[in-house]
C-alpha positions in Angstrom: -94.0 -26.1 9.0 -96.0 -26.7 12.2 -98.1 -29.5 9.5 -95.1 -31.2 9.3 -94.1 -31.7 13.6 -97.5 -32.6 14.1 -97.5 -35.1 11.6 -94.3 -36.8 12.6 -95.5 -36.6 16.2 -98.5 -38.8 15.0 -96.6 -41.0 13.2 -96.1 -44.3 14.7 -92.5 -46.2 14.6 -90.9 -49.6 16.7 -88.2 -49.2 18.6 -86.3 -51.2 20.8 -87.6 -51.7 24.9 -84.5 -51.9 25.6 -82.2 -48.8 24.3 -84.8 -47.0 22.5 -83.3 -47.5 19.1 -85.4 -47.4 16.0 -82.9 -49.7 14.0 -85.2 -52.4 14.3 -85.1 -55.9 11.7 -87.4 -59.3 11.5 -85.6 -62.2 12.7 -85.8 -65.7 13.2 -86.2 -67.9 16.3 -84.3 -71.1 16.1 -85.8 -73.2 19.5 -84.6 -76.8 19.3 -84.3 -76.7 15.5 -87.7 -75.6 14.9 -88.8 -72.4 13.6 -91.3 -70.2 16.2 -94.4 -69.4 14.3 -94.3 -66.0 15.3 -92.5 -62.4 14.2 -89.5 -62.0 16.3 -87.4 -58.3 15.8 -83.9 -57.9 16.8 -82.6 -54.6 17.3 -79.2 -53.1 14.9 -77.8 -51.3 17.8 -78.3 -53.8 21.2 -79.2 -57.1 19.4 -81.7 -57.6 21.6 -84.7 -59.7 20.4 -88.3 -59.6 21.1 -91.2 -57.7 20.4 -90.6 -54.1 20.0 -92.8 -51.2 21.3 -94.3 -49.1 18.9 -95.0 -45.1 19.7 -95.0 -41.8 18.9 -91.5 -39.9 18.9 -92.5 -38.4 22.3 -93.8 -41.6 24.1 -90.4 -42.9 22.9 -88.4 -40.1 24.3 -91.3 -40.8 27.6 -90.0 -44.5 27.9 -87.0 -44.1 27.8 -86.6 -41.4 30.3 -88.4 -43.3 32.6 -85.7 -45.8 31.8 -83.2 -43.7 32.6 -84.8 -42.9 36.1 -85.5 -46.1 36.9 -81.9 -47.0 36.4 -80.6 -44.0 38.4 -83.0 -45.2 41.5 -81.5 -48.2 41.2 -78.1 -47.1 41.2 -78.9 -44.9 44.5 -80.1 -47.9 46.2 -77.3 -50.4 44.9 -75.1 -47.6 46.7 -76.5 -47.3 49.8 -76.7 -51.1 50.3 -72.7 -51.3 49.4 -72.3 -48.7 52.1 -74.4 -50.1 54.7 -72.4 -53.4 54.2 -68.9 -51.1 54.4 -70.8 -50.0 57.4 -71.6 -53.3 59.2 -68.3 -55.3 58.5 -65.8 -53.1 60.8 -68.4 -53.9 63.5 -68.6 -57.7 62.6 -65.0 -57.7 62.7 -64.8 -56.1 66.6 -67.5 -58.3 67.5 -66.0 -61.6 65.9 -62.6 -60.1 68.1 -64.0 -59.8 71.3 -65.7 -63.2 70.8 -62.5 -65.0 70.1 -61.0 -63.5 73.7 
């Protein structure tokens, strides 16, 4: 039983950079109605197109949660930014008032 994690950890997959999916297919890149000379992959579940990542089932589950933090950091500081802006405009507003008299 324990042969068998270890082994599928080892094992090496693609999945997609962008939502971690494994549902990965070749495609074709169409530029100006010429074929690219290179593999392109498109992913099942996003269609997102690229390259995909290739990794064990933990640096997968890794990369994405480092995704996922990412995301949330950004999210914190998209939030503080709309409330500093709340902030500021009540104060432009007085200002632009007292101005105007």
């Amino acid at each position: 039983m324990k042969a068998k994690k270890e082994n599928k950890e080892k094992k090496m997959k693609k999945f997609c950079p962008n939502c971690g999916s494994t549902q990965i297919r070749p495609t074709t890149l169409i530029a100006e109605n010429v074929l690219a000379d290179f593999k392109m992959h498109e992913c099942v579940d996003c269609s997102w197109r690229g390259q995909p990542l290739e990794g064990t089932e933990t640096f997968v589950q890794a990369f994405l949660e480092g995704k996922r933090k990412k995301k949330g950091k950004e999210k914190q500081a998209q939030e503080i930014e709309e409330q500093e802006m709340s902030e500021q405009e009540p104060e432009e507003k007085a200002e632009e008032e007292a101005y105007e008299e």
